[in-house]
C-alpha positions as CSV (number, residue, x, y, z in Angstrom):
1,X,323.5,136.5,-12.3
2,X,324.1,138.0,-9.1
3,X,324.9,141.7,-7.8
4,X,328.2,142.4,-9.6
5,X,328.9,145.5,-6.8
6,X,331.5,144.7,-4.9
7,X,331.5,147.9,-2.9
8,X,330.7,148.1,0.8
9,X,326.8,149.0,1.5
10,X,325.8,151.6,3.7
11,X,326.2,151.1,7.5
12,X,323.3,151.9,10.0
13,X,324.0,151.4,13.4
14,X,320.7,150.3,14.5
15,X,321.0,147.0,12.4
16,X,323.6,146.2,14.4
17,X,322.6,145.4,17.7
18,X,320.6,142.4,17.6
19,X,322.3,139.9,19.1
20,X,320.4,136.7,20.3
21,X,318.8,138.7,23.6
22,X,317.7,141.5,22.0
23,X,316.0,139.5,19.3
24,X,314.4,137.5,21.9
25,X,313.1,140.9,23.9
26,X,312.2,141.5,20.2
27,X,310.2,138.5,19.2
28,X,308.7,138.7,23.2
29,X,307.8,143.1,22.5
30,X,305.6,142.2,19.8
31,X,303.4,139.3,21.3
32,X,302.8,141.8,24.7
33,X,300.2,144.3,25.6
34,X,296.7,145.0,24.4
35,X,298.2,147.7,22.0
36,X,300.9,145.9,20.8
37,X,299.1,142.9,19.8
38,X,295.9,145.7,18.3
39,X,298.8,147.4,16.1
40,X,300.9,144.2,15.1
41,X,296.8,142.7,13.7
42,X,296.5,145.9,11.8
43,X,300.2,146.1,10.2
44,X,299.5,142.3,9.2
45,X,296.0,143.8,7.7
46,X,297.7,146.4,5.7
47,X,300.6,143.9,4.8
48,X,298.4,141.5,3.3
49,X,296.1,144.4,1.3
50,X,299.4,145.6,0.1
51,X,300.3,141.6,-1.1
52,X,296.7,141.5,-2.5
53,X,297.7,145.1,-4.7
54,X,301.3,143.2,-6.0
55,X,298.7,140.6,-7.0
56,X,299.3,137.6,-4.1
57,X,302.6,137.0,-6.0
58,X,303.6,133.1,-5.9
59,X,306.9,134.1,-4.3
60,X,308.2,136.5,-1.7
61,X,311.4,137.3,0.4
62,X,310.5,138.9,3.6
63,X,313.7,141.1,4.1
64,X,314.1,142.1,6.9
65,X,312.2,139.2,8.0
66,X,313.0,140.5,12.2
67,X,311.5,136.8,14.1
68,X,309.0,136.4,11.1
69,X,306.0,138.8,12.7
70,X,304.6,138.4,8.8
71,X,305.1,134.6,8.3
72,X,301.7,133.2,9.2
73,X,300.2,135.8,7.1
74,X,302.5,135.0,4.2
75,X,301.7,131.3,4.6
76,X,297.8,131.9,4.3
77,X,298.3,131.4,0.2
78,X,299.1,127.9,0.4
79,X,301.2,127.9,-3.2
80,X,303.4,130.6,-2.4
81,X,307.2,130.2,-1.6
82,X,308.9,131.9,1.2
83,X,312.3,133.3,1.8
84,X,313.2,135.3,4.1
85,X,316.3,137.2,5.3
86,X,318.1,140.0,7.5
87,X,320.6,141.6,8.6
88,X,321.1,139.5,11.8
89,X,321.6,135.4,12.0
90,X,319.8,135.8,15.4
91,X,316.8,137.2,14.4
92,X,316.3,134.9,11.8
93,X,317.1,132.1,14.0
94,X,314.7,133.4,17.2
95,X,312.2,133.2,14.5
96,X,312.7,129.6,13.5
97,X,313.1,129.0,17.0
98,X,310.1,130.5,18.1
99,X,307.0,130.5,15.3
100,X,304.9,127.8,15.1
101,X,306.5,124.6,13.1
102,X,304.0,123.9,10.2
103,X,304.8,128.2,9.5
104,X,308.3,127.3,9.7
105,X,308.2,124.5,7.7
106,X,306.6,126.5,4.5
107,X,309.8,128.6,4.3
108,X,311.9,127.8,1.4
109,X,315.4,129.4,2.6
110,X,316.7,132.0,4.7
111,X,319.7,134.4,4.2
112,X,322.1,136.1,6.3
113,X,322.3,139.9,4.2
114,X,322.5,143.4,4.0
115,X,319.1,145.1,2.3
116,X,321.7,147.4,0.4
117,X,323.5,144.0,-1.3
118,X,321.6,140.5,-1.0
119,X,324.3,138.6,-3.0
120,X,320.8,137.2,-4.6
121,X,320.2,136.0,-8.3
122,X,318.8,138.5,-10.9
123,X,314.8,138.0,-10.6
124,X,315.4,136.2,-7.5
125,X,311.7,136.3,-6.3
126,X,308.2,137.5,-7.5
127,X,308.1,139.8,-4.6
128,X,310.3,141.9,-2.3
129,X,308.6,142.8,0.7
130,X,309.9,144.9,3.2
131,X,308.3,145.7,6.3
132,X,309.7,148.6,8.6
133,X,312.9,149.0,7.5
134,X,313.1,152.2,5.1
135,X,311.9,154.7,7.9
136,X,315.6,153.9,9.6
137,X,316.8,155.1,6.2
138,X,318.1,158.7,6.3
139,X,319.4,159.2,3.5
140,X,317.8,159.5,-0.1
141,X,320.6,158.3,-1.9
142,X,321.0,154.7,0.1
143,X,317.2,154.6,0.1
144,X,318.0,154.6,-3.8
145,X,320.2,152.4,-3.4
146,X,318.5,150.0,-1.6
147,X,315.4,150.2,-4.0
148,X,317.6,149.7,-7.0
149,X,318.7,146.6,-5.1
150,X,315.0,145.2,-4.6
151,X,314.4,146.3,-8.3
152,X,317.4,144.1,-9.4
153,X,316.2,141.0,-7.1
154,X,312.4,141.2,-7.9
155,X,310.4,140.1,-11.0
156,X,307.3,141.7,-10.3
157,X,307.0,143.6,-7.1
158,X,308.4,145.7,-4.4
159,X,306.5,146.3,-1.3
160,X,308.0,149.2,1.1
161,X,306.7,150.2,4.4
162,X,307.9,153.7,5.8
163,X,306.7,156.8,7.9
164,X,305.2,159.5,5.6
165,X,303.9,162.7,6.6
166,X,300.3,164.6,5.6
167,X,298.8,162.8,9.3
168,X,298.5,163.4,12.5
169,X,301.2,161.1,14.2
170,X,303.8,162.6,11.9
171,X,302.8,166.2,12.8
172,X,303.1,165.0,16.8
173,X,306.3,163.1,16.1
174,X,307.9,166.5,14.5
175,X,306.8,168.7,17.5
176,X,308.4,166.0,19.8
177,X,311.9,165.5,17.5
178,X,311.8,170.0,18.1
179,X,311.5,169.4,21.5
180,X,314.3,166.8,21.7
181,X,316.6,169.3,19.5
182,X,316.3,171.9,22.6
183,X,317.1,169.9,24.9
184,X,319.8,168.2,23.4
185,X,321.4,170.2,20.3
186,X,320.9,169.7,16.9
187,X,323.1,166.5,16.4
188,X,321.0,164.1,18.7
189,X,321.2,160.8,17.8
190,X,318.3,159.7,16.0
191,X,317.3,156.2,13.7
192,X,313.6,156.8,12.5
193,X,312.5,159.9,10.0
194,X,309.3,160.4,8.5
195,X,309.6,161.2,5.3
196,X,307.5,164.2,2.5
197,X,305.3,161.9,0.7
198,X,307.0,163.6,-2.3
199,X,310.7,163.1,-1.4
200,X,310.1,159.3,-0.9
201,X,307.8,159.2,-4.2
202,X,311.0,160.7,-6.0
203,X,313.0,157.9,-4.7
204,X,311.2,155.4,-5.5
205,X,311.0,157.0,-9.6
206,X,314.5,157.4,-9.3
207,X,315.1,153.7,-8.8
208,X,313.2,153.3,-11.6
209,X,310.4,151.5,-9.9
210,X,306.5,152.6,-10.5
211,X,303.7,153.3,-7.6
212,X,300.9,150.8,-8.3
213,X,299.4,152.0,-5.4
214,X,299.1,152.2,-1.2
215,X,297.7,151.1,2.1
216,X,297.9,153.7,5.1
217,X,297.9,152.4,8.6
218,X,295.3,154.6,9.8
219,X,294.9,158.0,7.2
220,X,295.2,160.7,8.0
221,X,296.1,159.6,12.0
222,X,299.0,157.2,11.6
223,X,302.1,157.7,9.7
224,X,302.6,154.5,8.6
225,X,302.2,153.0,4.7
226,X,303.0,150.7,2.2
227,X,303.8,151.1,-1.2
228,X,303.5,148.4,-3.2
229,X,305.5,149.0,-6.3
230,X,305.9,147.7,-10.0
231,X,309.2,146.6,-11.4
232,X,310.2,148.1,-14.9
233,X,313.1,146.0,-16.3
């Protein structure tokens, strides 16, 4: 049974600009710089502790998958099956262009979707897992909606990444978002929020998902964490 919904999801203008040169200055940003590389080996540890907390699930979609950053870590379990999707063809396709071909060759399928309405099956996968895409999500209710989506498409498990507050990085990131309003007004453009630990935990309750538990970047310094989530069907 697939999503019977045949309303229009939510529009962010950030998904829309990755054509195939800025996935390719995407797939190349991550791979460059001391830093870069330090941060990208410690999202990849906290993604797989989070994968460890859903129980290594036998099956995962990686939505939004970007140029597959998380594929060699999700190929490490040798029996589990990998989809993989997002919201731009050319993302997807830098990454099958681009990662190495026996990580490649362990994915299953890959789909061309929105995060808010996959077009998926019913208990698609063991495992949603989505890296760095809810912190672009401003609004509760289509962060609702996109959990009640993963809820719909998973078995098992949801796993969410998103920037929370209670650390230092989200205490400098609000003294530099006041600073911008000065300069700028009020109605700045902006496409990343951190979000109150307890307005995201509300969310994800009102999706009717449950906290199993969660892995912080770096606590109390970095903003960053995943959820991992249980599915209550």
């Amino acid at each position: 049974m697939t999503n019977p919904d045949t309303t229009s999801p939510p529009k962010y203008e950030f998904a829309e600009k990755y054509d195939p040169e800025h996935a390719r200055m995407y797939f190349e940003k991550h791979g460059s710089g001391f830093w870069r590389r330090l941060s990208t080996w410690r999202e990849v540890g906290m993604a797989r502790k989070a994968l460890q907390l859903a129980g290594n699930p036998k099956s995962v979609l990686d939505l939004p998958c970007g140029t597959g950053r998380f594929w060699p870590m999700l190929a490490e379990q040798q029996e589990r099956k990998i989809y993989v999707a997002d919201n731009s063809q050319s993302m997807i396709d830098t990454g099958l262009q681009m990662r190495p071909r026996e990580v490649v060759a362990r994915i299953e399928k890959s789909f061309q979707c929105s995060a808010f309405a996959t077009g998926l099956a019913d208990n698609f996968v063991e495992c949603v897992f989505s890296i760095r895409l809810m912190h672009h999500i401003e609004k509760s209710t289509d962060r609702v909606t996109m959990l009640k989506e993963f809820r719909r498409i998973s078995s098992d498990t949801v796993i969410i990444s998103l920037w929370v507050d209670g650390n230092f990085k989200a205490w400098r990131h609000r003294i530099n978002e006041e600073r911008k309003e000065k300069t700028r007004g009020k109605d700045f453009p902006r496409d990343r929020f951190v979000f109150s630990q307890r307005e995201i935990e509300a969310d994800i309750a009102a999706a009717g998902l449950k906290i199993v538990g969660h892995v912080d970047f770096v606590k109390y310094w970095e903003k960053w964490r995943a959820y991992v989530l249980q599915v209550n069907k």
